[in-house]
N, C-alpha and C positions, 0 to 999 in steps of 0.2 A: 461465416466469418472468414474473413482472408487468412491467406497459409504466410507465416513469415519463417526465416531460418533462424532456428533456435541457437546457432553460431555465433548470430550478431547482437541480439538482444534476448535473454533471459522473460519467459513467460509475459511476452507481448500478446495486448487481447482489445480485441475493438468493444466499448461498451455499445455499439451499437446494435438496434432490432433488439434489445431486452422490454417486455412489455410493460405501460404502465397502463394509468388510470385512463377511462374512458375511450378504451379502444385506442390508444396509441404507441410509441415507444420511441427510443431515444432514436436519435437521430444520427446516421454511421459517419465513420471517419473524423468524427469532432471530437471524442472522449477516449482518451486511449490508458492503458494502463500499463506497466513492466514492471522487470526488476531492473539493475543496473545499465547503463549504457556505453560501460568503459571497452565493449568489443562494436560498438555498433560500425557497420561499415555501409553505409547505403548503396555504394558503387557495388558492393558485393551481397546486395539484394535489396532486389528490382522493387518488389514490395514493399520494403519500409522508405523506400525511396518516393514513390507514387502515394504515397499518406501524405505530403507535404507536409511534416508538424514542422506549427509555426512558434509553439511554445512549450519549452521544457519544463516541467517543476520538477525539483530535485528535493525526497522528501526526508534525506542521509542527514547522519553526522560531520561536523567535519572533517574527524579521524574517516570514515569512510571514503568521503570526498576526496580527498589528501592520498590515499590510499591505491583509489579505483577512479581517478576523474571520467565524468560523464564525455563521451564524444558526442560532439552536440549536430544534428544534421546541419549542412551550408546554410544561414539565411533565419536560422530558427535563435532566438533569444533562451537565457538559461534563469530561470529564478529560483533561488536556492529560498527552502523551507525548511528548518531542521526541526523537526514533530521533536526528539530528546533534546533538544540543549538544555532544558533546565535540571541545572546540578546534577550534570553527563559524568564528573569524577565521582561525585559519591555514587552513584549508582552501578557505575563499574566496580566500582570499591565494596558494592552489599551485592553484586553477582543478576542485579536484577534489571540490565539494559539489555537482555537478550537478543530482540528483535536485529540490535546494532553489533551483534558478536556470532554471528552465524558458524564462522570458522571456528575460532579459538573457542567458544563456551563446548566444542567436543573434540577436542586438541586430547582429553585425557582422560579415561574413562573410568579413573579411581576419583580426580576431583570432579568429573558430569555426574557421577553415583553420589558424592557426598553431599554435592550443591542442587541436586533437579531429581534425583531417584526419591521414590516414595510418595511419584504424585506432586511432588515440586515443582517440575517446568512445567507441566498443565497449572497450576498457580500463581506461577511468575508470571506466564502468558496472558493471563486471564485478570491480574493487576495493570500489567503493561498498558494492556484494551483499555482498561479505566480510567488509565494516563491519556491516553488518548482524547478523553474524551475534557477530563478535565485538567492536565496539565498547561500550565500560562503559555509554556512555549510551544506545545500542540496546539492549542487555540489560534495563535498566532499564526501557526504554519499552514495549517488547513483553513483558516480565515484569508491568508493571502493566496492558496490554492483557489481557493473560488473567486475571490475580487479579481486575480487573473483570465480564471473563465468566462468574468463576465464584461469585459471592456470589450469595445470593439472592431478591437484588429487582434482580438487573443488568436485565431485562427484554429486549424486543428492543436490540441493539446496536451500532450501525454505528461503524465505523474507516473512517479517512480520513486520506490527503497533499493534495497539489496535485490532482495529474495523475491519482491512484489507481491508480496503475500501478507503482511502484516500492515503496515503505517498504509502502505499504496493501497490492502483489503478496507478498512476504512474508510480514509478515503472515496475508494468508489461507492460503500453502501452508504456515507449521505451524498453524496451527489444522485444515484437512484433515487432513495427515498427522497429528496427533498424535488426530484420531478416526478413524485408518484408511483414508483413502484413501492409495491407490496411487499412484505417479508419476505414472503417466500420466493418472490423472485430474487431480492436480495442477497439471501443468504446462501440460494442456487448459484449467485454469481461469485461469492464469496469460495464458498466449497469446489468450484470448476478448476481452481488455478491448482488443487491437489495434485494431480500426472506432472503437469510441466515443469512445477519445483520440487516434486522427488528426482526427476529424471537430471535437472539440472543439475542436481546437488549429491546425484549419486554416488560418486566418487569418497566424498564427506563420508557417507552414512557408510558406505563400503570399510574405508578406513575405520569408522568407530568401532561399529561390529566388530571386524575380523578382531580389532586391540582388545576384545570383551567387551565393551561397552555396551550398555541395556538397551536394544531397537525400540523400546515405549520411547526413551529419555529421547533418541533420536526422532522419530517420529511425533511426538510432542515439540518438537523445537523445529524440526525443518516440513513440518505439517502446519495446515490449517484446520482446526474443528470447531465446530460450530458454538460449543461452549466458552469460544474468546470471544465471537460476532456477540451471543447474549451479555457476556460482561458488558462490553462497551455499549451496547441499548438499552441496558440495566442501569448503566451511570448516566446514559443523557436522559433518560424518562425521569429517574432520581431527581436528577441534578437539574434539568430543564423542562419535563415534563412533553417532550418529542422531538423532531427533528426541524420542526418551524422556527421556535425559540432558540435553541442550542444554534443555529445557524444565526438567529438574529443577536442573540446576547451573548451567546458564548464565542462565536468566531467575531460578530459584530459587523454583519454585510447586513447593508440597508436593505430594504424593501424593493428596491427599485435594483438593484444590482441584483437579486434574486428573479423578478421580471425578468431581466433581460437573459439571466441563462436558462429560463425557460423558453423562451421565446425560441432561443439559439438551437437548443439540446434538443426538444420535444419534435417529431415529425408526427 
């Protein structure tokens, strides 16, 4: 995997060389994944520059977007998806939009203990995943993520949240699975992005700690485990019975726009 500066972009990762079915695997430099892109500087590395991404998905809130605008490399198109907008204020209002409050949800470590201690942000978390899967406007956003990967001048493509670690972890495990990789490859790629977003967000978790705050409650929230990837495989097997259907009915990409990202993806 190529080396990028963790300066410019927040846990950037080539989904490429992950193995799937029948002795293959994806194909490099087409699928790409982060967090944020509001430092990207290409001029100030050579590497993300030489990736040519031809197309952004941005997978934020607006308050995020508004916030941190994405810099978008010369030449490359920006397609905004927002996995939370449906009903973004009450959700902030019941403490359960996490994924989109990375900062502030440990701004305070008497209200992070009353709202997510006791095994609560592993539950928040692990709700959120399920939003994921079946929220209208998740549907929507990860249904336009793929109808973008699969036209034909999509070019190389990176998807992105905050953190890259949540909305963007989804994200890539159905685009895997739905080109044949295995769980366990899945959830391998899922579980990797752990170093790059603690190291990012050190400072955060620095901060919370030293004010008391619980390291579980941090590490539940600026961590990925494996018990949010089963929430959300739990709702789409539920809810659609795999990742065939749940792409075909639940995001709503035709059969044929499905072809073609395999065609694309698969080496």
């Amino acid at each position: 995997m190529p080396q990028f500066d963790a300066s410019t972009i927040i846990n950037l990762r080539d989904l490429g060389g992950i193995a799937l079915a029948g002795d293959s695997a994806v194909r490099p430099g087409l699928l790409l994944r982060s967090g944020q892109l509001d430092r990207l500087d290409p001029a100030a590395d050579p590497a993300v520059a030489a990736l040519g991404i031809h197309t952004v998905v941005d997978l934020r809130t607006e308050h995020e977007r508004e916030e941190r605008p994405d810099q978008v490399p010369d030449g490359a198109r920006l397609i905004v998806a927002d996995v939370m907008a449906d009903s973004a204020a009450a959700r902030a209002a019941a403490g359960d939009d996490v994924p989109a409050r990375l900062d502030s949800v440990l701004g305070s470590p008497a209200i992070a203990e009353e709202h997510l201690g006791n095994g609560k942000a592993e539950k928040l978390l692990c709700d959120s995943y399920r939003a994921f899967v079946s929220a209208e406007s998740a549907c929507s956003a990860y249904g336009r993520l793929l109808s973008a990967l699969a036209e034909p001048d999509c070019g190389p493509l990176l998807f992105h949240c905050t953190a890259g670690k949540d909305r963007t972890g989804w994200a890539a495990a159905v685009i895997l699975l739905l080109l044949g990789a295995d769980e366990e490859a899945v959830r391998a790629e899922y579980l990797a992005v752990n170093p790059a977003v603690r190291t990012a967000f050190a400072p955060l978790i620095d901060r919370f700690t030293t004010a008391g705050g619980d390291p579980e409650i941090a590490d539940a929230i600026l961590g990925v485990r494996s018990a949010y990837l089963t929430a959300a495989l739990e709702e789409m097997d539920r809810a659609h019975g795999g990742v065939e259907a749940y792409v075909r009915d639940g995001l709503g990409l035709p059969d044929d726009a499905v072809d073609r990202i395999r065609a694309r993806c698969i080496a």
